[in-house]
C-alpha positions as CSV (number, residue, x, y, z in Angstrom):
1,X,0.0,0.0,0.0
2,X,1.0,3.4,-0.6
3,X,2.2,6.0,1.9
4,X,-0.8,8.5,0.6
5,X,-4.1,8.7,1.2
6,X,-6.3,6.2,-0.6
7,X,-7.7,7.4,-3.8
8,X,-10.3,5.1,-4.5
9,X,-12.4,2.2,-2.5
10,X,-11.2,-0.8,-5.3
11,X,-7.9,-2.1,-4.9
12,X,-5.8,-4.2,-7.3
13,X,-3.2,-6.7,-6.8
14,X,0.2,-4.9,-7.7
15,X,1.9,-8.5,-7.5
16,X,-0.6,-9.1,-10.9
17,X,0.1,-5.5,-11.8
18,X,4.1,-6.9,-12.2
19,X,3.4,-9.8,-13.8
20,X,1.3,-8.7,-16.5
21,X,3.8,-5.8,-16.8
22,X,6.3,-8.4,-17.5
23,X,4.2,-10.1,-20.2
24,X,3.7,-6.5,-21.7
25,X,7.4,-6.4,-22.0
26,X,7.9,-9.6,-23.4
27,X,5.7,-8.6,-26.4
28,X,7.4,-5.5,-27.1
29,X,10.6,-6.9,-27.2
30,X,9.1,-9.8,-29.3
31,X,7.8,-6.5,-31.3
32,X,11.3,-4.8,-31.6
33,X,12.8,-7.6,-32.9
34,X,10.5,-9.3,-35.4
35,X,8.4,-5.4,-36.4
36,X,5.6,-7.7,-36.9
37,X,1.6,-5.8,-36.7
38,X,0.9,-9.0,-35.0
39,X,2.5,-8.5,-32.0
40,X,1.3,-4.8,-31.4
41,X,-2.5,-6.2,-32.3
42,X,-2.0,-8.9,-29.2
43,X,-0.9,-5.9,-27.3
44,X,-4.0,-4.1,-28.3
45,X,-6.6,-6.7,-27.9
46,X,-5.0,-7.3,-24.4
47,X,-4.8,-3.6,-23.6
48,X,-8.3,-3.0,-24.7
49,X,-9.9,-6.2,-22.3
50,X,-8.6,-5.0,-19.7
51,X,-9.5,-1.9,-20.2
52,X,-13.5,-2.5,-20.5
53,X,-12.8,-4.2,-17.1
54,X,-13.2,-7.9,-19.7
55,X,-10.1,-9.3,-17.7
56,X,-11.5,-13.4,-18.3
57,X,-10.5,-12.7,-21.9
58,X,-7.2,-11.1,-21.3
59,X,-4.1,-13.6,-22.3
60,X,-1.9,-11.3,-19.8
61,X,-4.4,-11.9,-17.2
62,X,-5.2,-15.4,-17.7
63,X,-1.1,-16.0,-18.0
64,X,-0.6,-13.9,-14.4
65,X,-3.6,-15.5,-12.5
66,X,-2.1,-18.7,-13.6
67,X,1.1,-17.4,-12.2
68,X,-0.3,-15.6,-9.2
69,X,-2.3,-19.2,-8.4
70,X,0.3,-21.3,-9.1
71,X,2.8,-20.3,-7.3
72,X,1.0,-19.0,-4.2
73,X,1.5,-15.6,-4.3
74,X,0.3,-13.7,-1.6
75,X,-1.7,-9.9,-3.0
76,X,-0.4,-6.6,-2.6
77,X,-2.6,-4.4,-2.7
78,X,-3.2,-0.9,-3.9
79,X,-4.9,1.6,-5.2
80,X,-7.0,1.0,-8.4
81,X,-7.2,4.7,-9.9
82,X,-3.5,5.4,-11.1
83,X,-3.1,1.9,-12.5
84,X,-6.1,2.1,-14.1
85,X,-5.4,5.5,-15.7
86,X,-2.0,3.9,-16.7
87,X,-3.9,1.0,-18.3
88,X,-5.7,3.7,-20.5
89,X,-2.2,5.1,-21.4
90,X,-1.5,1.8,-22.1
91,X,-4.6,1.2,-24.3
92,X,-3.8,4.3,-26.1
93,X,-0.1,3.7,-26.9
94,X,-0.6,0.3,-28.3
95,X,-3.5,1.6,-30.1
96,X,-0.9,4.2,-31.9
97,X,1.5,1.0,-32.3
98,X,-1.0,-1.2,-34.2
99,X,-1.5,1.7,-36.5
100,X,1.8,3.1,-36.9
101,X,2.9,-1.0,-38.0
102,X,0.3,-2.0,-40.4
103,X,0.7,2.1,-42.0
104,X,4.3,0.8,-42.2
105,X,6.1,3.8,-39.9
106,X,7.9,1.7,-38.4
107,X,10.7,4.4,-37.2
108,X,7.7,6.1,-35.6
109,X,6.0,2.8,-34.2
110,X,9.6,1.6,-33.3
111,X,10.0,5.0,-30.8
112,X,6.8,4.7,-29.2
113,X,7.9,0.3,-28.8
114,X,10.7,1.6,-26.6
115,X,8.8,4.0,-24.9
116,X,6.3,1.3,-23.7
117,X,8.7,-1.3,-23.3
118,X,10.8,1.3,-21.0
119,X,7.7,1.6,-19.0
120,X,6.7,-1.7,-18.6
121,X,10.1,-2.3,-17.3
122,X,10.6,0.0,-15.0
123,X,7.2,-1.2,-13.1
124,X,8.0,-4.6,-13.8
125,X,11.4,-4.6,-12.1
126,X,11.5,-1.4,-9.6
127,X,7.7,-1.0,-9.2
128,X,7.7,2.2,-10.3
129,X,5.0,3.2,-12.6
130,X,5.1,5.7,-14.8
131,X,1.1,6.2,-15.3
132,X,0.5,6.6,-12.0
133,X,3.0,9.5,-11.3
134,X,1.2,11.1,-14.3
135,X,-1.8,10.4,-12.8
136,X,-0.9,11.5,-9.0
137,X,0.6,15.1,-10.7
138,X,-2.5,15.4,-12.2
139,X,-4.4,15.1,-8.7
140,X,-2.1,17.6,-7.5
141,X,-2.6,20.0,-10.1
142,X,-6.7,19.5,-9.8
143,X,-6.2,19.8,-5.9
144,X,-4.2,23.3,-7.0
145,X,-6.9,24.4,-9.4
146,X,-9.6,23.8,-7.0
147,X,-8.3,25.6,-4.0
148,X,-7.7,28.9,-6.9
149,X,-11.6,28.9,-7.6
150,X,-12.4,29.0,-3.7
151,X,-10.2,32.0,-3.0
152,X,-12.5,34.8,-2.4
């Protein structure tokens, strides 16, 4: 759990979080190295599952509950509202790599690869997500904004 106040009531398993990060990263390596659409259209699909909260017919999910099952790994819990934001940066990134590929920019499809495969990285070995900062400076900022309009 976080050291800040709780943003929302749901709470997801950052253990899963990890995992599925890792398969994320897989894929955009398997990406990188074969620049095959296919690849960035699994991401998609997966992405885009998740996203409508459709998590039975994620293959990262099903892989990582597998995982998570398997091997007895107890939850971690956290907040639900930055990864969830992250997961719709995620959605939206692979969205721009499935149609960057099959357009055929692959120098621009190839950037945005790294980008994602940097950040799936750096939560899936330090735990550090990059979505959620995002998401928490946003907070901030709407917490700044707020207290401006009730200035009198």
């Amino acid at each position: 759990m976080s050291p800040s106040c709780p943003i929302s009531i749901r709470r997801v398993d950052s253990n899963m979080v990890r995992i599925i990060s890792f398969q994320v990263a897989l894929f955009t390596v398997i990406l990188l190295l074969t620049q095959e659409s296919i690849f960035a259209l699994i991401l998609l699909f997966d992405f885009f599952m998740r996203t409508i909260r459709q998590s039975k017919l994620s293959p990262f999910q099903i892989v990582g509950q597998f995982i998570v099952t398997g091997w007895g790994i107890a939850p971690k819990l956290c907040d639900e509202s930055p990864k969830r934001f992250a997961l719709y940066l995620g959605l939206i990134t692979s969205l721009f790599l499935a149609v960057f590929y099959i357009a055929g920019f692959s120098t621009l499809a190839t950037s945005i690869t790294v980008i994602l495969l940097i950040c799936a990285l750096l939560e899936t070995l330090f735990d550090f997500c990059i979505g959620c900062k995002i998401y928490y400076a946003i907070q901030i900022g709407k917490g700044f904004l707020d207290n401006d309009r009730n200035i009198k």
